[in-house]
N, C-alpha and C positions, 0 to 999 in steps of 0.2 A: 587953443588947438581944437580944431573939429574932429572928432571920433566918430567912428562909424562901428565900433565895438567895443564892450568890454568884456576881459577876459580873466576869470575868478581862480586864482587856488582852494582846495577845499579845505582842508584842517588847518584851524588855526586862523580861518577866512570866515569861508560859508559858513561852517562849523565849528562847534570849539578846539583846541588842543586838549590830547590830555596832561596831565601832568608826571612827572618822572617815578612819585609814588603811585599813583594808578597805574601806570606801566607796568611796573617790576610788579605789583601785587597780582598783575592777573596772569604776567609770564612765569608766578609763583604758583599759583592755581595750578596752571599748568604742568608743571612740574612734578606738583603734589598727585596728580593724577596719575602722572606715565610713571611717576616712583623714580625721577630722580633728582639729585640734587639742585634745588630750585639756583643757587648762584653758577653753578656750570652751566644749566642750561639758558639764564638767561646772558651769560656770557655769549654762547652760539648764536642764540636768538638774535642777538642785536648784529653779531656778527654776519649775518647771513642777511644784512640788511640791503644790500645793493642788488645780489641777486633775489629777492622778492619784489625790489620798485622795477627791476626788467624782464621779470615772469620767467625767471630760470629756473626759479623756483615754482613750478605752477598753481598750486594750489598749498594749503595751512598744510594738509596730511602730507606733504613731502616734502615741508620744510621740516616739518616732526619729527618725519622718519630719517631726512639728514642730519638731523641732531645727534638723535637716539644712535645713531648707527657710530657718529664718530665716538660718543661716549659707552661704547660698546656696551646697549641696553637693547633689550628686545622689549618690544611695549605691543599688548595684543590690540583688535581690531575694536573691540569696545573702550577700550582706553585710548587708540585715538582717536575714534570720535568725539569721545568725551571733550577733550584736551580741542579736537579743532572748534566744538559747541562753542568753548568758553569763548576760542578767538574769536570768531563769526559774532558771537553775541555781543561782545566789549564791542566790537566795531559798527555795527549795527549801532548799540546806543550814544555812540558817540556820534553820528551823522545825522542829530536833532539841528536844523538851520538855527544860528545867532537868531538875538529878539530883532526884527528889521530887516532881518534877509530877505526873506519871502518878500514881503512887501517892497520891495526897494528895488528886487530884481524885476516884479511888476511893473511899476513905475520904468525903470529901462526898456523894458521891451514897447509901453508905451508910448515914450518918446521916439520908438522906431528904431531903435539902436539893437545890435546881434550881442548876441550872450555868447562868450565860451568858457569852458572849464579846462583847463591842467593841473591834474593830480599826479604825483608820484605817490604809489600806493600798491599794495598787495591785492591779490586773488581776489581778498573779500569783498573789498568796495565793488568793481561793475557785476558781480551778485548780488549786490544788495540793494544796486544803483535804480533800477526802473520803479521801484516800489519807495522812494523818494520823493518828499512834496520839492525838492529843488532841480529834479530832471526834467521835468515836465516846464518848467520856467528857462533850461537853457539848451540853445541848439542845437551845439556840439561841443559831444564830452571825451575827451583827450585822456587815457589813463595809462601811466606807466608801465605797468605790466602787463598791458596788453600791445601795447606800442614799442616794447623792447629795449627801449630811450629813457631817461631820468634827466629833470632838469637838474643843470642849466646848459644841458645840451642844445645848440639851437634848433635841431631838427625837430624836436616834442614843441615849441613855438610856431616853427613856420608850417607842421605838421596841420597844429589846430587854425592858420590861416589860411592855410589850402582846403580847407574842410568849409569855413564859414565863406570863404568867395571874400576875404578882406585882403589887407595890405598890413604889414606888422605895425607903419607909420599911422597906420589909423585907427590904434587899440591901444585903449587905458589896461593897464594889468595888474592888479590889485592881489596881494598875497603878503602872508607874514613873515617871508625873507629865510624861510629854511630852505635848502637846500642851496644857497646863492641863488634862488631862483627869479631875485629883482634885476643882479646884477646879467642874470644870461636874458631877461626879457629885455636890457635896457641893449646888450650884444645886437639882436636882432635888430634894434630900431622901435620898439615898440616904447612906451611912458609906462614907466612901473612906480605905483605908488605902494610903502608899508603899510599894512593895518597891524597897529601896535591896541589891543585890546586891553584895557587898564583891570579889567574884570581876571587876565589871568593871572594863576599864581604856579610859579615853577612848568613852565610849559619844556615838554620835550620834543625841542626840536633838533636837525642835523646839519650842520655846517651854515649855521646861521649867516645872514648877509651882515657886515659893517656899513650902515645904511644911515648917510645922508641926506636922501632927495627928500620927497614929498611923503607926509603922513598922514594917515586919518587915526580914528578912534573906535570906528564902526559901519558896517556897511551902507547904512541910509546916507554917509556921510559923503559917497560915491557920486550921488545927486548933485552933488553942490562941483563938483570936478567935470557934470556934461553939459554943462548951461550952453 
């Protein structure tokens, strides 16, 4: 098949996952800060996960304060800054590119081929996103919560092919299968391969895909799929 694009998820892809105890420790952090119960609140936290990947929730400090409110706590203005630091920073240093990213994604644009990204993801990420050595390497970047859509809706798809000027049938789409998001890119017509990374351990993802098709190992592996 000839490709005229490829199209990247980021955590778990570009980037690593984190794992399920990283998670809970820093939605404990948090906790510890606004003074409450760190298992109620990361109960909500995870629960309020649909409205953060489609920006109903707009920003960390109003996901906070919908917490805070249903667990009738009043938390002051320095505590949630506090509290949204910590998220901002956890996500921050989790958006270091895999070893081979950078370079790989090089190599693609070298061969003339369009980069894009679909992330489902919170507030932080497109704050965080310009000042990223993996923005500057991809075209157009497609993000959840600014898009209102969560895969594996087709529209966050056909969204980022009307952005890049492609056709879904000419885009490889490479991501680690959370959200069903291989089975909604294979919906549209596009070639979704897994990147099953052997490096993680206990990764938290949501509604993983039951996956099949094609696998790699690691992004440079991408190479070998646009010959």
């Amino acid at each position: 098949m000839k490709y005229s694009c490829v199209i990247f998820d980021l955590f778990g892809t570009l980037v690593d996952n984190t794992s399920r105890d990283e998670y809970n420790l820093i939605l404990t952090r948090m906790a510890d800060v606004l003074g409450v119960v760190p298992k109620d609140f990361i109960g909500h936290w995870k629960g309020t996960f649909y409205d953060r990947m489609v920006g109903a929730l707009q920003d960390t400090g109003s996901n906070i304060l919908n917490i805070t409110d249903h667990l009738g706590v009043e938390v002051g203005e320095e505590q949630l800054e506090e509290a949204s630091r910590i998220r901002r920073d956890f996500t921050d240093g989790m958006m270091v590119p895999k070893p081979g990213a950078l370079e790989a994604l090089r190599e693609i644009r070298k061969r003339g081929l369009k980069i894009g990204l679909i992330s489902d993801c919170s507030s932080e990420v497109p704050l965080l996103w310009e000042k990223n050595p993996l923005s500057s390497l991809i075209d157009v970047s497609v993000f959840s919560c600014v898009e209102g859509v969560k895969k594996p809706d087709a529209r966050i798809y056909l969204t980022a092919c009307e952005r890049l000027e492609v056709q879904p049938e000419e885009c490889l789409y490479v991501g680690d299968g959370s959200s069903h998001e291989l089975t909604g890119a294979l919906y549209v017509y596009m070639d979704p391969v897994l990147i099953r990374d052997p490096r993680e351990k206990d990764p938290y993802r949501i509604d993983r895909d039951s996956w099949e098709g094609k696998e790699i190992q690691s992004i440079p592996e991408v190479l070998e799929l646009i010959l």
